[in-house]
N, C-alpha and C positions, 0 to 999 in steps of 0.2 A: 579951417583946414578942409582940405577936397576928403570926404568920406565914402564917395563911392567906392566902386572898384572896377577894373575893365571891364570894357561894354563893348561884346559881339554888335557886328549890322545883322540886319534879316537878310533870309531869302542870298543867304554869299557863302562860300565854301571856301575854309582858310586849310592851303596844303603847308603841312610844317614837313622838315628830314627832322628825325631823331636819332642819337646816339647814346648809346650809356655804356662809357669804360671801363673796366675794372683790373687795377696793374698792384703786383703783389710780389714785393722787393724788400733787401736790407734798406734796414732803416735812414740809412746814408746815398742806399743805391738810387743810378740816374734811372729816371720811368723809361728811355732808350732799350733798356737791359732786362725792364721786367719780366717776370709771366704774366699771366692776362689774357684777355680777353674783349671784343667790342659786340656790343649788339647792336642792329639801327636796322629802320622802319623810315617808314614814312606813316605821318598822321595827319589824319582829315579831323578838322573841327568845325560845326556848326552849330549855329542856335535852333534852338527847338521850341522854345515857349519864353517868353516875357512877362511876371505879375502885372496883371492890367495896373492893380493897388500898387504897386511895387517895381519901378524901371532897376534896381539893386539885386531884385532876385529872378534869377534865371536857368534855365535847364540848357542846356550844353552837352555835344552829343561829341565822343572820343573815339575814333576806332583807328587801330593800328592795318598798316598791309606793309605786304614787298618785305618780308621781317627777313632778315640776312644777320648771321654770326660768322666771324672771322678774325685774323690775329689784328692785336694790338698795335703791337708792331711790326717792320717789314720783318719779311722771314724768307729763304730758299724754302721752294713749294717739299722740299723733301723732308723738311722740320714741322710743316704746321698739319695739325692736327686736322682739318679742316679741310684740307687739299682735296676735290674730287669728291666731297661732300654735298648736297641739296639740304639747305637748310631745313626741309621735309625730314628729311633720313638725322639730321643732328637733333632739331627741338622732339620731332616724334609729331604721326599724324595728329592724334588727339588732341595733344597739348598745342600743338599751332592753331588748329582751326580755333582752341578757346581764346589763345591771346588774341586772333582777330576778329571775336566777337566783341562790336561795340562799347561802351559804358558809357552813360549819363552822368553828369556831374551837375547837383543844385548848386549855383553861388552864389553869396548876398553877401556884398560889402566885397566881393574879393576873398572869399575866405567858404570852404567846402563845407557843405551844410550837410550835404549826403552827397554818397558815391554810392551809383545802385548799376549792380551786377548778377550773375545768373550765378544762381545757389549751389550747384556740383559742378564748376568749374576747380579742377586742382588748386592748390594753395601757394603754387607754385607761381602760375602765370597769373592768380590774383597780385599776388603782393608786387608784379611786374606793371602790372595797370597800374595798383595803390600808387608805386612809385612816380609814373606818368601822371597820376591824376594830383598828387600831391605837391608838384610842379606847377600848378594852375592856379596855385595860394598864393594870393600880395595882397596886399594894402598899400594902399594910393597916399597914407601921410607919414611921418617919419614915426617913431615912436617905441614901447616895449609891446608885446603881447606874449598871455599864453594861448599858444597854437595846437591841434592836435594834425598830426600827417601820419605818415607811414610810419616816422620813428617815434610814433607816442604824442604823449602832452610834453611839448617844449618850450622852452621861452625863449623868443626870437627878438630879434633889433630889427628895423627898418629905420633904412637913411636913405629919403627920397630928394633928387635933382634933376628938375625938369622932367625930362621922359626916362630917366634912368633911375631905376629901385635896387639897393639892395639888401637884402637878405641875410643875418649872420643868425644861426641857430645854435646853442649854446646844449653841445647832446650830451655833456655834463647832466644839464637840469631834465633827462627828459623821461617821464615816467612810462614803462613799457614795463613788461613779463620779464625779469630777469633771469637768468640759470646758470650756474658756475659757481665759484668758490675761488678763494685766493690763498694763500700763503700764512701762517700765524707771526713768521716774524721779516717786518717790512724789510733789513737787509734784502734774507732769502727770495720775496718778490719781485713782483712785476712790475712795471709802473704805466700808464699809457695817458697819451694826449691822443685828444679828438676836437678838431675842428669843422665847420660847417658854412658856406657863404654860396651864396646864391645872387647871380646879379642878372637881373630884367631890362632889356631896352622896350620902351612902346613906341606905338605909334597908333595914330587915328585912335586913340582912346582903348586901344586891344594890343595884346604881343610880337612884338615884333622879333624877339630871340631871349633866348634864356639860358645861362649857360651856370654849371654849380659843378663844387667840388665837394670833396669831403675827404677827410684823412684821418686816418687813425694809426697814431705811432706807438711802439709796446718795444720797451727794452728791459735787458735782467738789471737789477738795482745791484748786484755786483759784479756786473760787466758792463755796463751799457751798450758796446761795440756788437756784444750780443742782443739782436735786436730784428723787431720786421716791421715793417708798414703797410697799411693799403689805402690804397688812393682811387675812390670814384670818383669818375667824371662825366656830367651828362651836360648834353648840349641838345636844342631846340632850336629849329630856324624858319622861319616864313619863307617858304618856295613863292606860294603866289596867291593869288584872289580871284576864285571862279563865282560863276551866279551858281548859286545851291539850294537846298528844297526851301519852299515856306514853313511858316509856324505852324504849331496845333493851338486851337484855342481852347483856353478853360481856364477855371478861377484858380485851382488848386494845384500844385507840383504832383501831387500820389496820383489825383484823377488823370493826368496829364501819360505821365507815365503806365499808367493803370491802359489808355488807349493804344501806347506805344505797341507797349511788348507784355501782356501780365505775369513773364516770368521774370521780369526784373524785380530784384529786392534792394532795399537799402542794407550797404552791411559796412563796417565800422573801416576806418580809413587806418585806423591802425594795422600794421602787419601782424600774421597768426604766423606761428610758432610751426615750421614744416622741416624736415628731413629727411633728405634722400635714403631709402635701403643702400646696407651696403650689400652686391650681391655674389662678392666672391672673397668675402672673411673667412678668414680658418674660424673653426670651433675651436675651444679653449682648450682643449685637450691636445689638438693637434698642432696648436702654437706652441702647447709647452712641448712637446717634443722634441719640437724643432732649436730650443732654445735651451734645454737643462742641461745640456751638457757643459754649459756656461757656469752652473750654479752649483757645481760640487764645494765643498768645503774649503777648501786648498784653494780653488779660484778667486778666491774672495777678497781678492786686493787686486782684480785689474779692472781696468774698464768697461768689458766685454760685459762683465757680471752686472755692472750697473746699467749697462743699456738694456741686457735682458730682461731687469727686473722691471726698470719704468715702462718697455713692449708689454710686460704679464701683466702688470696692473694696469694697464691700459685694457687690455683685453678681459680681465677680470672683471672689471666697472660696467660692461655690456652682459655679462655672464649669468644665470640665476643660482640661486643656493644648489639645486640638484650637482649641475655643472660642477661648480665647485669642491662641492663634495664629492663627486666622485673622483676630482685628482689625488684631494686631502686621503685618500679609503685606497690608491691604488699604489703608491709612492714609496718607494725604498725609504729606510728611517733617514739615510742621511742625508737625502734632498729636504726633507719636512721643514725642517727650521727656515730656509728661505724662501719656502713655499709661503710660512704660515706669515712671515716679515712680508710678503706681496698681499696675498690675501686679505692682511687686517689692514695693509697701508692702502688697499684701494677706497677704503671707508664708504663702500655702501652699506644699504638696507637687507640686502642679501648676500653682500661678502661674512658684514659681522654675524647674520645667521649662522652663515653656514660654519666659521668657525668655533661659535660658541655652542653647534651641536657636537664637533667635533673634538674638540678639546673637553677633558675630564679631568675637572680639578681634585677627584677623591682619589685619583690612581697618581701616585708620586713614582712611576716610572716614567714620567712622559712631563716632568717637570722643565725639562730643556725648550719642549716645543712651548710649555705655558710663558714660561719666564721671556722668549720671545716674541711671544703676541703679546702679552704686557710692557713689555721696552716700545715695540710699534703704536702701541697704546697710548702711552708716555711722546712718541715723536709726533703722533697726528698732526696734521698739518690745517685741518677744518672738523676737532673732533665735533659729534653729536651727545645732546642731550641723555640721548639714547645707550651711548657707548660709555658713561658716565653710569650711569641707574645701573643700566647690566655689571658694572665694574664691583657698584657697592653692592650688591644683591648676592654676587659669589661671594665678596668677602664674610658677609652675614653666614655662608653656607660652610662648611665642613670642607676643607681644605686641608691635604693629607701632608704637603712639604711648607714646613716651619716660614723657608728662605723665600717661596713664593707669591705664602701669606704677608709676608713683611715687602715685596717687591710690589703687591697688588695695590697695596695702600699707600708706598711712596707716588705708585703713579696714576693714583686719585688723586693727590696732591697736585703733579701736574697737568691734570685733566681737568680742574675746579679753576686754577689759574689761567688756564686758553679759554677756557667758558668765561670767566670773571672780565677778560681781554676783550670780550664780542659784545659785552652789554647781558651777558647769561650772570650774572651772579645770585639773580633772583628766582631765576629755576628752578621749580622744585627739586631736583634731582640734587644741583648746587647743593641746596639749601641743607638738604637730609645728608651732601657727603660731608662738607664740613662741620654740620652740630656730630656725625660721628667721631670724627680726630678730634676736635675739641673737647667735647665730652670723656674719652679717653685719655685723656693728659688733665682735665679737670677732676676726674673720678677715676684713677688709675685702677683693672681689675689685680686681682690678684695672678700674679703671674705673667701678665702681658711687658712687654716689650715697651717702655713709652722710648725708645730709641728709634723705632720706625713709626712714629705717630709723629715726632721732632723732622725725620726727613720728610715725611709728607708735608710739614707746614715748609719745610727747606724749599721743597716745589712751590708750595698754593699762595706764598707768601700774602697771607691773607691779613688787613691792617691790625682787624680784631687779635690777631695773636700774637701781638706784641710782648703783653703784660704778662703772656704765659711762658712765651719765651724765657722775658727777662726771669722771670722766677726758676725756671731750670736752670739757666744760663747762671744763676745764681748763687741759686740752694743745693746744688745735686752736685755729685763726685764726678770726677773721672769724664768717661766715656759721655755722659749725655748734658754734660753740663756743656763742655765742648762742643758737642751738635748742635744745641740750641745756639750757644755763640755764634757757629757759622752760619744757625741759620739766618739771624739778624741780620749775619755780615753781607748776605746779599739782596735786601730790600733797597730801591733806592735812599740815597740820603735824606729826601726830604719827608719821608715815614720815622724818623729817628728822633723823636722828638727829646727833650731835655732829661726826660726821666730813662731814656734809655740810656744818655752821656753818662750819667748821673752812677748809673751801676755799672756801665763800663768801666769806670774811673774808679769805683771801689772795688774790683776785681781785679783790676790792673795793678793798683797801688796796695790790694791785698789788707783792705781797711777793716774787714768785720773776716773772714779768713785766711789758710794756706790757699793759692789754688797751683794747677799743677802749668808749666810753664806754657805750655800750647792752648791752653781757653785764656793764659795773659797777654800772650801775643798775638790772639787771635781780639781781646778787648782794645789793645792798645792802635790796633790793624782798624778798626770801626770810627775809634773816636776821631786817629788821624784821616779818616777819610771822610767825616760828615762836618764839614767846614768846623775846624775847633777852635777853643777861641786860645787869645793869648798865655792863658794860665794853665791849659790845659797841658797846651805843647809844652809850656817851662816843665811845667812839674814833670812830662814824663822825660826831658832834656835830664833837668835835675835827678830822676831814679835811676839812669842809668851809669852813674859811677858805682851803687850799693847793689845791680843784679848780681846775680852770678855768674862767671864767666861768660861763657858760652851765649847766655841769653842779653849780655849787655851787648857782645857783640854782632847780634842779631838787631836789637833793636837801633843799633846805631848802623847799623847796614841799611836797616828801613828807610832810619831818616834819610841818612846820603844819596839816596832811592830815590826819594821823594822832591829832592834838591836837583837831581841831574834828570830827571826824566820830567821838571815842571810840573810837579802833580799841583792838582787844584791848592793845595794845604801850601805849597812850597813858600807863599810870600809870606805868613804868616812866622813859619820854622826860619827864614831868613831875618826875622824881625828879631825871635826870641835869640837867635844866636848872634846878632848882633851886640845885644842888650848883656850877653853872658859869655863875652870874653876871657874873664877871668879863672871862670870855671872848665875851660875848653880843654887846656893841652892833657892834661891830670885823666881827665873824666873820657874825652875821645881818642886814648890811646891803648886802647887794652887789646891784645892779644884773643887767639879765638879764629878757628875756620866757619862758624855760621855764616852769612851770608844772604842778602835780598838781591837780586835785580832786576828792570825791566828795561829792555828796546822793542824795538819795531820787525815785525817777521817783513812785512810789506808796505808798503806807501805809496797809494794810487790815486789816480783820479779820482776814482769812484768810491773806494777803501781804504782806509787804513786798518791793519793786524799788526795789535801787540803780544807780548808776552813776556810774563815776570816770572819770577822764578826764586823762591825762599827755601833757604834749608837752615835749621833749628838742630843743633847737636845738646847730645848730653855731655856733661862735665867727663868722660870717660869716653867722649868718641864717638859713641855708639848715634846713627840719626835719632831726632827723637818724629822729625818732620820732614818734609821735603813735599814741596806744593808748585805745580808747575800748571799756570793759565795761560789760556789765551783766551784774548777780547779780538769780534770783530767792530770796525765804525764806520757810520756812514753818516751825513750833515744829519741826520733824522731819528738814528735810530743805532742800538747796538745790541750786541749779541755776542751772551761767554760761550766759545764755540767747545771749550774746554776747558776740566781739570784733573791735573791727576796729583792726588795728595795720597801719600806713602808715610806711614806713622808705625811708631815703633814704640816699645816703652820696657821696661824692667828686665833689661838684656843684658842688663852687666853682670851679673852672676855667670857668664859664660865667663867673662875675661876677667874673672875676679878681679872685676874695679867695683868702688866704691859708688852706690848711688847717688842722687842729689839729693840736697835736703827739701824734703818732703815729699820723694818718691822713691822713698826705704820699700815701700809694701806695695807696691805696684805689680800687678799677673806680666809675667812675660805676655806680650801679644807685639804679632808685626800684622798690616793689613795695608790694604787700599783702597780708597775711594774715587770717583768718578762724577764728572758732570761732563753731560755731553749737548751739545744743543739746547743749552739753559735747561736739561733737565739732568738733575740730580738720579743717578742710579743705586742699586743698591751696594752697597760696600762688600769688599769679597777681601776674607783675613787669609793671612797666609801661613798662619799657627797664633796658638791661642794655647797658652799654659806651659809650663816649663821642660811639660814629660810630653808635649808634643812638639815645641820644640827640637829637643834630644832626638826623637826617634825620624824627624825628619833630616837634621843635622846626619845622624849613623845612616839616613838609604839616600843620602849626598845623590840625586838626579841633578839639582841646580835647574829644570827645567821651568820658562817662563809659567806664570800662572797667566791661562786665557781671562782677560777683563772685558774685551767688549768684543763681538765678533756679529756680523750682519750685513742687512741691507736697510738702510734708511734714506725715506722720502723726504727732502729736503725742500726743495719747492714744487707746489703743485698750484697751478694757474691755470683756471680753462673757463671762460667768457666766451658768449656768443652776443653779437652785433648781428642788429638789422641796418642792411645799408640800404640808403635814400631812395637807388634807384632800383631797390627789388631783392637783389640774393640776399642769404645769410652768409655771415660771417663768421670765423669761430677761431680760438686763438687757444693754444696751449701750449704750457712751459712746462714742466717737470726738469726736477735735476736729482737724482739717485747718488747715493754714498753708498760706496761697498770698504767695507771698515773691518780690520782686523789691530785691535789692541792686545799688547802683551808685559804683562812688568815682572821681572823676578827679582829676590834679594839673594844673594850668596854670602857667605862667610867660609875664609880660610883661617881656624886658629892658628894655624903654623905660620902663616905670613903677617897677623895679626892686621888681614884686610879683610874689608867686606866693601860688596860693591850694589848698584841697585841698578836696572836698565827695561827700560821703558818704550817697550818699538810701538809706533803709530805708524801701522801701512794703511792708507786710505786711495780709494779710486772715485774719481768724481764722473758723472755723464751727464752731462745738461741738454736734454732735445726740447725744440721748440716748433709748434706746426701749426702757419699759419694759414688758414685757409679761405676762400669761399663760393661756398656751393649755390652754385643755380643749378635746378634737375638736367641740365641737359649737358653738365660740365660743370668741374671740379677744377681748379686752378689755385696755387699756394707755393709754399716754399718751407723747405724743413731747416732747420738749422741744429747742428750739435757741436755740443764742447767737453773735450775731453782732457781727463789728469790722473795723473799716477801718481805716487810720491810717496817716500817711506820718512818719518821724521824719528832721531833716533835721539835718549835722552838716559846718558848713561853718567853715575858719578860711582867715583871710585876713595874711600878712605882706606888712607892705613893709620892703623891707632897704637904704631911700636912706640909713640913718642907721642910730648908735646908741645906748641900746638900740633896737632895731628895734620898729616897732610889730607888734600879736598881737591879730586878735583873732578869739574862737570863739565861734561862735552852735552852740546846737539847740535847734531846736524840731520843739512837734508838731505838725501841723495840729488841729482840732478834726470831729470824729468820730461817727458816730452809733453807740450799742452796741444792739442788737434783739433783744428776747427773744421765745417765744412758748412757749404749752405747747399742744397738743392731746391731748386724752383722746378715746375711742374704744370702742365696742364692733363687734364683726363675725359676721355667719352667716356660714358656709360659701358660700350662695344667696346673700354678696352684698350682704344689706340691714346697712344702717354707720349708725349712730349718730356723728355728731362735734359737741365743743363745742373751738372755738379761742378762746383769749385773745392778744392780743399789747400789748407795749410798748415804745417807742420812746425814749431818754432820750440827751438828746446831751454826746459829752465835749467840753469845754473846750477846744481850743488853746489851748495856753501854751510861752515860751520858759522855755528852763529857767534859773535862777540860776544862773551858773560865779560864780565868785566876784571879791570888787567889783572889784579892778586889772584883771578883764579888762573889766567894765563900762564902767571912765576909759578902756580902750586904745578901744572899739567906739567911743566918741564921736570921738576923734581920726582915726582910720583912716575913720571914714566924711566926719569936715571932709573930710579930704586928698582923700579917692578923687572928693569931685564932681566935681575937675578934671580927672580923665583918663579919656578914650572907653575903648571897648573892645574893646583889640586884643590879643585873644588868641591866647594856641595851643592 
């Protein structure tokens, strides 16, 4: 094979035009429409020295003139930016005279040995050379290599015919300085493709043009539509062939050079890391003013509030700890909590200073602002090592509110699991949080809570704690035996190994004790969903003629669940009922308003959202359960965006009904729990004991109890790209939740109803900004997406009779979704090019289908309900 590589003549001057483009568009959009920008030159190349030893290695001499910036595409002179400009007055004296200071390039084989340039030239108009000089790389046979150019060490393909090479750069593989962070879960992400191909024509054994693209496309993984690209493009072309200086003679490339010019250095052909000042940003104090008036309380279900927050963390991330502290130190109390949800969601080095000097965990008046820089904690999106250690280091310390201490360590649980996700599980910080929880539920102190050490494993679901689960999940009463159940119930399937079927199945079928009906249908909930084998399912087919009401009809809702929604198990449950015909009509006709079901909230391209929805009544009525998820999916990946599980227990004493057996001695208690973005929160009761109860029953408000209320960072994506022919690149997605939850339970003993209602108002903002800066111009495109939407989930019993009537609505309000994109160019001076587009498209309201027997209850229950006013509590 031919091993050389192009070979200059002496004594000849080759004039090339150069161009390099850069258009910056929807990821669909025609390059016609882009923003952008062109720069082009013209370039002299000639030879300068020949290895006497060595016809392959040679000095080659670069210099740019005539350098001109202008649009991309056509434009009315009244649109471009550029108009009545001297490319002088656009690049700036300094910076032009350096980019047409010459460069030398060594090349042996076709391939840049050194690239030697002048030492205080900006970093600007080097990486503009790197890019020109890193155009002058081929190899003459076809083949792989690792190459190093302006975008790193990369591994390239060459497929050479005849006079024609080309180029394909694979910038997947290419080793450079990287900076940025992405997303913790792949739905919420980004996604991007990056291609690279470069094709050479020669001639006379040297260049004759060169032309290369490059692209880079970035969409949201659950929109795709949401999305932006950028497209370089440089082109090189031979104008002509003059006579040009002779050679220098000498043995060496350094001595050679060394004659030249002796302020030329060799310096690394890879691009250095440069950033333009910005020079007319607000200070962070003066953004948030411009923006709190967004962030009162009451605001906090529209979209407005979530664009504000991802602008302050935006600007928070540039901030230092003084800064910060000084908003945290001057701030009306009831701005703080959204303050302190920006602040820790920006997840620097100096945001978490400054609010961990800020925040005082020994003073329980200020509990509200702790408890939500701990939930922010729990949402990180890229936590740190760092924000981990600081998390166990408080808990170790003297903690004045009970509820805080028990929130701090659920969401060390979730902070041990996003580390354990990144390849951190062996960190020390890892290491020390979880032999803490462990330790604590191995060596229970006296007095401690192993109820919030069970939720922390509910987050960290960590493998090792399998064995300690099952043994809570086992051995222990009530409340935590429960926990540990659920917290099994969400490790994937393929963690469940036999011994956890094993004690499922003895908890279920009640073989070594009583247990209480919500840790048996939360056992029988596990077994049916970690692929079960045939006897499994018989046998619990077979226990449901011998439950107790209420709970057979629950668990026969499941299966039918599990049948009409094709769950993974269904073939298996079709097999066993097959096989047990004879036991059917007897066994699956019992009476009973419990109830399981799932459908679909959406089904997309890009997504599918479900949601199921089970409710567990006592033999007398009263709920004992009610659990309402939603899953999001995508081909890759999925995400419990939600749960809200509403448990009740030993409330019949109100309505002098009779308990079930084996829950004679059970405390009155109602409460609620919460998972939000695969993270488990802490559980908020809404009475605990009988005499509390009472006295909230006699001051009858019936007002919702607040469960989740904020701002959460949802996706945070921000990458910077070095392109080919010089600028950086830099791409940022963020999408903010502004979130208010609310669930209350009421009781009328006069109408003998009680009802439970569950509002979800959530506002979504998703901005995306793609940009890229070369010092002399700013050029990009913003994109945002906006939602409102209130999801409401109210069921209503009355328990004059029975079966009792049931019935569950949710619906969703109807919604507007907003898009816009704005593309952009900018000077330095100021003068801005913008074209916006926006669209407006509304969703639907719709109540969702539960399925048809609650449809016939919703008719009856609303006959009865016209008759009776409304005296609630």
């Amino acid at each position: 094979g031919h091993t050389t590589g192009p070979s200059l003549s002496n004594d000849r001057l080759y004039k090339f035009s150069y161009t390099a483009d850069v258009y910056v568009d929807r990821a669909k959009g025609s390059l016609q429409k882009s923003a952008g920008y062109r720069f082009s030159s013209s370039v002299d190349v000639n030879l300068l020295w020949r290895n006497p030893d060595n016809d392959d290695d040679q000095l080659i001499k670069v210099t740019i003139r005539d350098v001109q910036v202008e649009d991309v595409n056509e434009r009315p002179a009244a649109k471009s930016i550029f108009k009545g400009k001297s490319t002088e007055k656009i690049i700036g004296k300094e910076y032009l005279a350096a980019l047409q200071r010459p460069m030398v390039l060594e090349l042996a084989r076709g391939k840049v040995q050194n690239f030697y340039s002048y030492e205080n030239e900006p970093g600007f108009t080097q990486n503009l050379k790197r890019g020109l000089a890193s155009f002058f790389q081929l190899q003459l046979h076809s083949g792989t290599a690792r190459e190093v150019d302006i975008s790193g060490t990369c591994n390239v393909t060459y497929q050479v015919r005849q006079d024609q090479v080309t180029k394909i750069k694979d910038l997947d593989s290419c080793e450079i300085e990287k900076t940025g962070f992405t997303s913790h879960n792949k739905i919420l992400d980004v996604s991007t493709k990056a291609t690279s191909a470069t094709i050479y024509v020669l001639e006379d054994s040297f260049i004759k043009s060169i032309k290369a693209e490059e692209n880079y496309v970035f969409y949201l993984n659950f929109r795709r539509k949401t999305g932006a690209k950028i497209v370089s493009k440089q082109r090189l072309e031979l104008q002509a062939v003059e006579a040009g200086p002779g050679l220098i003679a000498g043995k060496h490339a350094a001595g050679v050079i060394k004659t030249l010019d002796s302020s030329y250095i060799s310096m690394p052909l890879v691009a250095e890391t440069v950033k333009s000042e910005c020079k007319k940003c607000p200070s962070l104090s003066e953004h948030w003013k411009s923006i709190k008036e967004h962030m009162h309380p009451e605001k906090l279900s529209k979209a407005e509030a979530a664009r504000s927050f991802l602008s302050f963390i935006h600007n928070i991330r540039k901030s230092t700890k003084e800064e910060i502290l000084q908003i945290l130190r001057n701030e009306k109390k009831e701005l703080l909590p959204q303050i302190v949800d920006a602040i820790t969601s920006a997840q620097t080095t100096e945001s978490l200073e400054a609010i961990l000097e800020f925040l005082n965990f020994k003073d329980a008046s200020t509990s509200v602002l702790q408890e939500r820089f701990l939930y922010a904690c729990g949402f990180a999106s890229h936590p740190t090592e760092k924000l981990l250690k600081s998390l166990t280091s408080k808990f170790k310390d003297d903690i004045a509110n009970e509820e805080i201490r028990e929130t701090l360590v659920i969401v060390m649980g979730a902070l041990i699991r996003k580390l354990c996700d990144r390849e951190g599980c062996k960190l020390p910080a890892v290491v020390e949080a979880k032999k803490l929880i462990l330790d604590r539920l191995e060596k229970p102190r006296k007095g401690d809570n192993p109820k919030m050490y069970l939720l922390a494993l509910k987050n960290a679901l960590l493998p090792e704690a399998i064995p300690l689960l099952l043994k809570y999940a086992e051995s222990e009463e009530g409340h935590i035996s429960n926990t540990a159940a659920t917290a099994l119930q969400r490790y994937d399937p393929s963690f469940l190994t036999s011994e956890v079927k094993k004690t499922m199945n003895r908890i279920y079928h009640q073989n070594r004790k009583v247990y209480e009906k919500t840790v048996r249908t939360t056992a029988a909930a596990i077994i049916l969903n970690s692929n079960p084998s045939y006897m499994e399912v018989k046998n619990i087919l077979l226990s449901i003629g011998e439950l107790p009401l209420e709970m057979s009809k629950y668990m026969l809702s499941i299966i039918q669940d599990i049948l009409q929604f094709e769950m993974p198990s269904s073939k298996t449950v079709r097999k066993v009922l097959k096989d047990m015909r004879a036991h059917n009509y007897e066994r699956f006709s019992k009476p009973g308003s419990s109830s399981a079901y799932s459908g679909y909230i959406t089904r997309g391209p890009d997504i599918a959202s479900t949601y199921s929805l089970d409710i567990l009544y006592s033999g007398s009525g009263i709920l004992r359960r009610s659990n309402l998820n939603i899953h999001v999916f995508d081909i890759n990946a999925q995400l419990h965006a939600g749960q809200v599980v509403i448990e009740a227990q030993g409330l019949e004493t109100i309505i002098a009904a009779t308990p079930d057996e084996g829950e004679e001695n059970l405390d009155s208690f109602a409460g609620m729990s919460a998972i939000l973005f695969d993270v488990q929160l802490r559980p908020v009761t809404f009475f605990q004991g009988y005499g509390d109860l009472m006295s909230k029953m006699l001051s009858a408000t019936g007002d919702p109890i607040n469960v989740v209320k904020g701002l959460i960072l949802l996706t945070d994506y921000s990458q910077e790209f070095q392109l080919q022919s010089g600028p950086r690149a830099s791409v940022n997605f963020q999408g903010g939740l502004a979130i208010d939850i609310s669930g209350g339970m009421e009781f009328s003993l006069w109408y003998r109803e009680s009802k439970t209602n569950v509002k979800n108002r959530v506002a979504m903002f998703v901005a995306g900004n793609t940009e890229v800066d070369s010092f002399f111009l700013k050029t990009g495109m913003e994109t945002t997406l906006e939602i409102e939407t209130t999801l409401d989930f109210i069921s209503t019993v009355q328990f004059s009779q029975y079966p009792f009537l049931v019935c569950m609505q949710m619906d969703r309000v109807g919604s507007p979704i907003r898009h816009s994109v704005t593309k952009y160019e900018s000077l330095p001076s100021g003068r801005r090019y913008t074209a916006r587009k926006g669209k407006a498209e509304e969703l639907a309201g719709c109540e969702y289908p539960l399925h048809q027997e609650n449809s016939n209850m919703c008719t009856k229950v609303f006959s009865t309900a016209s008759d009776s006013s409304s005296s609630w509590f």
